[in-house]
C-alpha positions as CSV (number, residue, x, y, z in Angstrom):
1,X,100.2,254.4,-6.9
2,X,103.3,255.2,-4.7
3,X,105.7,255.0,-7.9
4,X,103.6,257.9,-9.3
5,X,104.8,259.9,-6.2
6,X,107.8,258.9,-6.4
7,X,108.1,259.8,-10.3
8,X,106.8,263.3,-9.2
9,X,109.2,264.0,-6.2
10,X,112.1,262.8,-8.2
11,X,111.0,265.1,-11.1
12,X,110.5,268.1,-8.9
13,X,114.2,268.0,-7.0
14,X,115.7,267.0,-10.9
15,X,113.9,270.8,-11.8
16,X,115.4,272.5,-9.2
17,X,118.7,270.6,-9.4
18,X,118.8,271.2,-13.4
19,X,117.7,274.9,-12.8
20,X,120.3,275.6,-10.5
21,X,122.9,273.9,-12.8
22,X,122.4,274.6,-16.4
23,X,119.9,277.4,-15.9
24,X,116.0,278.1,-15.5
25,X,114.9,277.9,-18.6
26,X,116.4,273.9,-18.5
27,X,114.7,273.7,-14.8
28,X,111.4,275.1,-16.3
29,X,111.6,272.2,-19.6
30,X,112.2,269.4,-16.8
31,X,109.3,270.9,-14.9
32,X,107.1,270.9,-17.9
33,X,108.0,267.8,-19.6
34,X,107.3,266.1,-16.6
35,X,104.0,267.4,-16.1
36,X,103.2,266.5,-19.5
37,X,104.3,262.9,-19.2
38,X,102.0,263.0,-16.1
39,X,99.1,264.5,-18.0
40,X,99.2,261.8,-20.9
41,X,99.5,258.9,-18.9
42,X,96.6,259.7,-16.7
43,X,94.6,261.2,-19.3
44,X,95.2,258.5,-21.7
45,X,94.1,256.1,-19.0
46,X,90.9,257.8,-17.9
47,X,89.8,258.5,-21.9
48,X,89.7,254.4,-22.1
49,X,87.3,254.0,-19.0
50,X,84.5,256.0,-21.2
51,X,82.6,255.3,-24.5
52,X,84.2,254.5,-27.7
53,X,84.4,258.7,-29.0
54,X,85.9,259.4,-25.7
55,X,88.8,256.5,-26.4
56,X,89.6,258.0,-29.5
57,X,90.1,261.6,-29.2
58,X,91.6,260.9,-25.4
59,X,93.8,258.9,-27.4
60,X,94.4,261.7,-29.9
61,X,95.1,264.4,-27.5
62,X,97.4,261.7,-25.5
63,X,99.7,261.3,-28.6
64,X,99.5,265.0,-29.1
65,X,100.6,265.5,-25.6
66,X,103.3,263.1,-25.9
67,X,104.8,264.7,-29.1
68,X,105.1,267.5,-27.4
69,X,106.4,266.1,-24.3
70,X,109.1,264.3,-26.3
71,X,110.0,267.7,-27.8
72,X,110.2,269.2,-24.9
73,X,112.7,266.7,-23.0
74,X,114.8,267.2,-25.8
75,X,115.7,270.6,-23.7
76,X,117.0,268.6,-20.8
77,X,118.3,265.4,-19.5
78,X,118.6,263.7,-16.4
79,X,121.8,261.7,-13.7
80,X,120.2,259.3,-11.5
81,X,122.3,257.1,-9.8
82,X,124.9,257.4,-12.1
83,X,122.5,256.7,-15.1
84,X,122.4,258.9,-17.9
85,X,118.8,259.3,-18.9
86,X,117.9,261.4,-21.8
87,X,115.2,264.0,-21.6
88,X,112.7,262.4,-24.0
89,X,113.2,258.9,-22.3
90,X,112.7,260.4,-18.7
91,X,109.0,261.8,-20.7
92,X,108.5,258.2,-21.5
93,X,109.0,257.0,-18.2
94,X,106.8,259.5,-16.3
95,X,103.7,258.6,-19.0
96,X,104.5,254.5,-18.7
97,X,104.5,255.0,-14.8
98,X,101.4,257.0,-14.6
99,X,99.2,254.9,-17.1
100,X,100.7,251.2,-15.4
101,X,99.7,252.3,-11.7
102,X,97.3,255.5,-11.4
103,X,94.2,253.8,-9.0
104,X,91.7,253.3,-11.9
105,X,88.8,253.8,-9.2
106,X,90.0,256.8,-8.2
107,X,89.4,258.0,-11.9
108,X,86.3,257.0,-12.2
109,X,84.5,258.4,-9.5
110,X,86.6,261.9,-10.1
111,X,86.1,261.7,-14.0
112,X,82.6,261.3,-13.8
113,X,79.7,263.9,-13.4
114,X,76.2,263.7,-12.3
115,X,75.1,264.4,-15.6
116,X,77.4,261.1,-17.5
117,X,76.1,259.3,-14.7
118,X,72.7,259.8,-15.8
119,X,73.3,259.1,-19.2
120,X,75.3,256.1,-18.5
121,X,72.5,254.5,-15.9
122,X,69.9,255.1,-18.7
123,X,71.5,253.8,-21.3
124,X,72.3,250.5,-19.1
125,X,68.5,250.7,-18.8
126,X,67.7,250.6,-21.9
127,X,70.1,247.5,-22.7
128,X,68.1,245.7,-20.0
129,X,64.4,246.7,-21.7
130,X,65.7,244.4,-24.5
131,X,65.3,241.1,-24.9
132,X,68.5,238.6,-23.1
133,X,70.4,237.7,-26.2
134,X,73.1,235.3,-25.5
135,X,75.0,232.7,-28.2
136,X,73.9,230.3,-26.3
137,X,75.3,226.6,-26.9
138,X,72.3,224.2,-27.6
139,X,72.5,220.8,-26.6
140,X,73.0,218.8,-30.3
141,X,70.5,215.7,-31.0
142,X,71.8,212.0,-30.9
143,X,71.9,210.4,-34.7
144,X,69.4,208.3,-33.1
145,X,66.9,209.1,-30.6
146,X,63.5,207.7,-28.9
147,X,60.6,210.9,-28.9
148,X,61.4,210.5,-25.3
149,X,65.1,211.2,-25.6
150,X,63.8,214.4,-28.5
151,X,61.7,215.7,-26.0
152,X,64.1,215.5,-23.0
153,X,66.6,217.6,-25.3
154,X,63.9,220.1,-26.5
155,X,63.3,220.7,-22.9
156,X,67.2,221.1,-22.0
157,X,67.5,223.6,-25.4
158,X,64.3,225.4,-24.1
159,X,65.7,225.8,-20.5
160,X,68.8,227.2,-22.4
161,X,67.0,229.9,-23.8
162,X,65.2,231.2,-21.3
163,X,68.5,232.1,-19.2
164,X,69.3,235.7,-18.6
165,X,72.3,235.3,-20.0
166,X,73.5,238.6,-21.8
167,X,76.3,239.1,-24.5
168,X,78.6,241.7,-22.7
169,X,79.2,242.6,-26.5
170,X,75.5,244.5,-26.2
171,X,76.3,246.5,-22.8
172,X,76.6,250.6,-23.7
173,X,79.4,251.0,-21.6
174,X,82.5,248.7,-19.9
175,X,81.2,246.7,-16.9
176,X,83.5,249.3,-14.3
177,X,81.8,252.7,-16.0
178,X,78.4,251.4,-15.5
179,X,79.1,250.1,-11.9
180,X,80.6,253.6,-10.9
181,X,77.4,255.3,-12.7
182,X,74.7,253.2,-10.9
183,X,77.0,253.4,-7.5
184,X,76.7,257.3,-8.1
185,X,72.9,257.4,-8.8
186,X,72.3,255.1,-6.0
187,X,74.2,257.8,-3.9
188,X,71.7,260.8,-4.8
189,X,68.4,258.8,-5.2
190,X,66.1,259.0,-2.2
191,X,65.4,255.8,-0.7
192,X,62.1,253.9,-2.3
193,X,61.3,252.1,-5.3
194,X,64.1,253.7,-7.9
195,X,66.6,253.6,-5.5
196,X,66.0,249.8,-5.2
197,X,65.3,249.3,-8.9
198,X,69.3,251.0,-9.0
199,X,70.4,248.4,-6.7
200,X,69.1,246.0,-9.0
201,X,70.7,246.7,-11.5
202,X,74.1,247.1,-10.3
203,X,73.7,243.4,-9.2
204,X,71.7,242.4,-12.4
205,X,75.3,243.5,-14.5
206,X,76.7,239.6,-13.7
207,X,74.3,238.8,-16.3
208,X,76.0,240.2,-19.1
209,X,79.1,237.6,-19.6
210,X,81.6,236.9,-22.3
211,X,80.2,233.9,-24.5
212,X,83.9,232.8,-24.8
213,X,84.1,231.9,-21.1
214,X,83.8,228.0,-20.4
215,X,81.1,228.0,-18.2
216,X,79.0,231.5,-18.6
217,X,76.4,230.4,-16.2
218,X,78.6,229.7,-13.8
219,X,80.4,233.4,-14.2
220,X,77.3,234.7,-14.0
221,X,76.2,233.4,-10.9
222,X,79.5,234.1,-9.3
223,X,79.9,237.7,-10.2
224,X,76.2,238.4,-9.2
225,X,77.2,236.8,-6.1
226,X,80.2,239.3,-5.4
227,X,78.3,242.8,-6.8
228,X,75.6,241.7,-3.9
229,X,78.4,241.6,-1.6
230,X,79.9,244.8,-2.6
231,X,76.5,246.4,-2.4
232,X,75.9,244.7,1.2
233,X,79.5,246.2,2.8
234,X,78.8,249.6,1.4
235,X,75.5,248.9,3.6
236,X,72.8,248.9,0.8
237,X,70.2,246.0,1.2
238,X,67.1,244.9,-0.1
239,X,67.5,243.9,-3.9
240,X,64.0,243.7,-5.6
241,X,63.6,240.3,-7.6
242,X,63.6,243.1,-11.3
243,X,64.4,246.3,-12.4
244,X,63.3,248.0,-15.8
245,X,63.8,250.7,-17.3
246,X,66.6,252.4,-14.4
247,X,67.3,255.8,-14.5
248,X,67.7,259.0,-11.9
């Protein structure tokens, strides 16, 4: 985060330096590419935190900004240290910086309103009404069995399928957007039975895994480990064994 201020206080005194120098209008072009590069590397970065439509047309207006930007620092260029950096370059830098290191958690919980938040839990809620659908991998018969070995590996299967074990592939949203949502809702709901249904959920999201992952159960059991820790040292307690149908 501290090379963003850095980029910023290095493009403010190149302004006024340029300005002084070569004239306003070359300060105001520094001033204003630099903002740009700013605005498409933070934007770009909080439009891939949401839904799939918001990705694409952050994306859009992000390339659009960055043309721009680009045209812009053709109007200017920049010494530092010695270094000869071209206008359009310096634009690049300022949009690399900003997307690499701007606090992702910071732009969540400013990006997102009440009413996203809403729509974000309930659609989460709705993921959970459905049934646990996981490619699940069955233990495979022997080429030769007993009915006693069968049945132990009917069991095994049968135990398989009743884990609740999710394909992160069906969740609405990213893991992160949903965590700020419910974290948000939690926030404004009045302690009693939604509040702790919230709660719930938030630590029912280790469920959904990756079926690639070696060991799913294991990640599962892990990460619903840590979200009841990160629920317990922001001081909420008192997780209900199921939540349905969340919403605030």
């Amino acid at each position: 985060m501290w090379i963003i201020y850095v980029y910023v206080i290095a493009s403010i005194v190149l302004s006024i330096s340029a300005g002084a120098r070569a004239g306003v209008m070359v300060g105001v072009a520094f001033a204003a590419g630099s903002v740009l590069a700013v605005a498409v590397g933070g934007g770009l970065r909080t439009s891939l935190l949401g839904p799939i439509k918001q990705k694409v047309w952050g994306s859009v207006i992000a390339a659009l900004l960055l043309a721009l930007g680009l045209w812009v620092g053709t109007h200017f260029a920049a010494t530092l240290f010695g270094v000869y950096v071209s206008g359009p370059m310096w634009v690049v830098i300022g949009a690399v910086v900003c997307f690499l290191f701007v606090d992702k958690k910071t732009l969540r919980d400013s990006s997102m309103s009440a009413q996203e938040a809403q729509e974000i839990v309930n659609a989460y809620g709705a993921a959970m009404e459905k049934p646990a659908v996981f490619p699940h991998k069955l233990m495979p018969h022997p080429d030769s069995e007993t009915p006693i070995q069968r049945q132990i590996v009917d069991e095994v299967n049968s135990m398989i399928g009743r884990q609740s074990l999710r394909d992160i592939r069906t969740l609405p949203y990213p893991k992160e957007r949903i965590k700020a949502a419910l974290l948000l809702a939690i926030a404004v709901t009045p302690v009693g039975p939604a509040r702790e249904q919230l709660k719930c959920g938030f630590v029912m999201l280790g469920d959904w895994q990756d079926a690639k992952t070696v060991d799913p159960g294991g990640a599962m059991l892990s990460e619903g480990i840590a979200l009841l820790a990160e629920l317990q040292a922001l001081g909420l307690c008192g997780i209900p064994p199921k939540a349905t149908g969340l919403s605030f």
